[in-house]
Each structure stands twice: as structure tokens, then as C-alpha cells.
N, C-alpha and C positions, 0 to 999 in steps of 0.2 A: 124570564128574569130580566130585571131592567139592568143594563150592563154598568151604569153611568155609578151606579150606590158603589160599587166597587170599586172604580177610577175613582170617586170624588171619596173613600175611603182611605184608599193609600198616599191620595195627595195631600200632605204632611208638611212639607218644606215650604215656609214661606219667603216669599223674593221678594224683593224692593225695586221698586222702577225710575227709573233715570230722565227725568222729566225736560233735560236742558240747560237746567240750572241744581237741579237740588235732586237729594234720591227721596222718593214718594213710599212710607212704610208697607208691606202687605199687598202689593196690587196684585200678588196670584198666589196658588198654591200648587207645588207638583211633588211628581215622586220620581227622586233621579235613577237610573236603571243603573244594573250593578253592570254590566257585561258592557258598559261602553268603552272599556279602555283601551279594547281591540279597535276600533272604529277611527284611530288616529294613525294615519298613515305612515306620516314622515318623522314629526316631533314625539318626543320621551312625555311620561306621564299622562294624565285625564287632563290635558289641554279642550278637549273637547267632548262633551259629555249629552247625550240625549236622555230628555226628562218628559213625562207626561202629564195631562192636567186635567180634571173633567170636569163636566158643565157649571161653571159658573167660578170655578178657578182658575180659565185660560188667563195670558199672559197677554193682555191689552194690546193692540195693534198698532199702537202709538209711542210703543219703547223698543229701544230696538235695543237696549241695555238695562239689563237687570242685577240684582247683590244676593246671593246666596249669606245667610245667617253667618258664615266663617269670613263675610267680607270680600269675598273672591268674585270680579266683577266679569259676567258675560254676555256676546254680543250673542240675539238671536238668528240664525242662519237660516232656519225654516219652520215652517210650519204644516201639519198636515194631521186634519179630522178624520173621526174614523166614526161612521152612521152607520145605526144598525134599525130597524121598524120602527122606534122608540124616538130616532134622532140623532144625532151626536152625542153619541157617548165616551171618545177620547179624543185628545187632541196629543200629539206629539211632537214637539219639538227637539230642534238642533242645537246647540248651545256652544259656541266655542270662546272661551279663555280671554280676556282680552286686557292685561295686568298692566298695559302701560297707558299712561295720558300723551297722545300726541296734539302738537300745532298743525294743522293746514298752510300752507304758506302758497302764494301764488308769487311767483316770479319775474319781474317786467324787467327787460334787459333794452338799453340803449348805447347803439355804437355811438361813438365816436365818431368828426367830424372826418377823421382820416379813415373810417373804413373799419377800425380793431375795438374789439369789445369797449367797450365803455362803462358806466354806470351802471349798477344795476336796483329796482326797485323791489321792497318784499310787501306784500300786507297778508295780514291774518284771515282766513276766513273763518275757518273752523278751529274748536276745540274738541278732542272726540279719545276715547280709548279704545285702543287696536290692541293685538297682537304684534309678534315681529317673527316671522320664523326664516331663517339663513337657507338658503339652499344652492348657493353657488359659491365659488370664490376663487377666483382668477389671477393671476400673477400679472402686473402691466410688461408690455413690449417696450416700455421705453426705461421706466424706473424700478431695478429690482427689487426696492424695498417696499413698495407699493403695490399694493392686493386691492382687486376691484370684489368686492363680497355684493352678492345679489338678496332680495329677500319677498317678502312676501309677507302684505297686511290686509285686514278684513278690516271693512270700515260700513259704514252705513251708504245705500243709496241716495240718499237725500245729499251726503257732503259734495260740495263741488271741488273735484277732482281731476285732474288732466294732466298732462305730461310737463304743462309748463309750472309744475307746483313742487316743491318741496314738502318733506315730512321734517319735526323736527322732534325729537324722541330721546330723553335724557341727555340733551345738549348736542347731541349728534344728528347732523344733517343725511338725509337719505333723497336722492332723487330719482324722482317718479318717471318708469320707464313704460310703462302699461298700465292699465285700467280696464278691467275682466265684469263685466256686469254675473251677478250672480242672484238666486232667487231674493235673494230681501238685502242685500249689499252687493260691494265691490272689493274683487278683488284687484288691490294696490299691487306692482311688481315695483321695489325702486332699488337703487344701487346704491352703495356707499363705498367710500375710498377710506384707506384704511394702511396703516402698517406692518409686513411681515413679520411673525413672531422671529425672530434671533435659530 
């Protein structure tokens, strides 16, 4: 039995690819698996979802962002073929959530002729859609009302990244405290300042 008639059977959903400027109609087809809601560790809901695709429906290797038909846009995390005598007859991917459009910002800071911060320069590098998931939140030692919230974005390996960069994400500034290389991205760690609820 050639396995691939059956993967290339239930792969049904068609995605759109995210070319850098525009989203590209159809460039795969898969079948998302039901049982992936377990698979998300930290955050609520199918933030992250595993789908598979079979020969001649994978998911191009040149989008690292795809649109599922309900509009819901995901970044791919990984990849991994399954060959059996035949060939490849599945491919499986990772798929994690990634609902917001962030800026790249990189940061040039110049002192002062006296020694104390000075000036500082932004420019754009990137435009990309991340995720944003919270996973600390600190009270400051010097200002009570001020909460240091930490978080964590997945971003594509291509974007240039580094600690002296800013995210900029619904008008809110987050800086960049880490940069985690991971199979097909990076994992962003940045911090945000913030005010104490009451």
C-alpha cells in the first residue's frame, strides 16, 4: 500500500503563503490533527497546532508564514518527513500562532559629550508577525508602581535580531533580552515596563 494516497487524501485545508510582501493563494494543502491542544505547554487555547501534508502538498521552504482559510496566521516551527520504500509519504509540521505584526527596531545609542546617555538612534529592519507569550512579571526595587513583565516571541531565522534591538507590537515597546536559535527560528526573550494594576 502506497501510504502517501492517504496523507495526500486527508490533506484538505488549504494555506496561503506569505511571500514578504503579499499572501500567495494555495501554496499547500494539509490536515490539521485534532489532538494537538495538549502540545501547548504554557499558553491557553490551539496557539500551536501540528498539521500534515503529503507528497506534493508540503508547505514550500521559502515561507516561514502561512493563513489557514479562517485567516489565522502561522509561523512554521518545524519540519519532519516520514519515508517508508515508496519515498516520503508524510511530512509533519509545527505550527505556532502568530496573531500580531511586529517592527524590528535596532537601537544606536550615543553619549553625551559629559559621559550620560545621550541621543539615541532607531531604524527599521524588519516587519514580521510573532506571537507574544508573558511569562514573568516583577515588581521594580526602586518604583512600586512599576512591574518589569518578561515575554517570549518566535520570529523567523532570517530577521536580524540582537539584544541591541527593540520589538515594537501594538505601540508597545519590548526589549530584547535574548535570542535562542531554534530549528527554523528564534526564540525572542524581551522585557517590557509596565504599570501595577491598582
Amino acid at each position: 500500500m502506497n501510504l502517501s494516497q492517504a496523507t495526500n487524501y486527508f490533506s484538505q485545508v488549504s494555506l496561503d503563503g506569505w511571500d514578504g510582501s503579499g499572501w500567495l493563494p494555495s501554496v499547500a494543502r494539509v490536515d490539521f490533527q485534532t489532538y494537538d491542544r495538549f502540545i501547548s505547554a504554557r499558553t491557553f487555547g490551539q496557539n500551536t497546532r501540528t498539521a500534515i501534508a503529503g507528497p506534493g502538498n508540503e508547505i514550500p521552504d521559502q515561507f516561514d508564514y502561512v493563513r489557514t482559510p479562517d485567516q489565522k496566521v502561522y509561523f512554521v516551527l518545524s519540519a519532519n518527513s516520514d519515508i517508508d520504500r515508496f519515498g516520503v509519504y508524510n511530512t509533519t509540521y509545527m505550527l505556532k500562532e502568530a496573531p500580531f505584526s511586529a517592527s524590528v527596531l535596532k537601537i544606536t545609542a550615543y553619549d553625551a559629550p559629559s559621559g550620560l546617555p545621550g541621543t539615541r538612534q532607531e531604524t527599521s529592519v524588519a516587519d514580521v508577525f510573532c506571537d507574544l507569550e508573558r511569562f514573568t512579571s516583577e515588581a521594580s526595587s526602586e518604583l512600586d508602581l512599576v512591574r518589569y513583565q518578561g515575554f517570549i516571541s518566535i520570529l523567523p531565522a532570517t530577521v536580524p535580531i540582537d539584544t541591541d534591538h527593540e520589538l515594537q507590537i501594538n505601540g508597545r515597546r519590548y526589549e530584547v533580552r535574548e535570542v535562542n536559535p531554534l530549528l527554523r527560528g528564534l526564540e525572542v526573550r524581551s522585557m517590557a515596563r509596565g504599570i501595577a494594576p491598582p
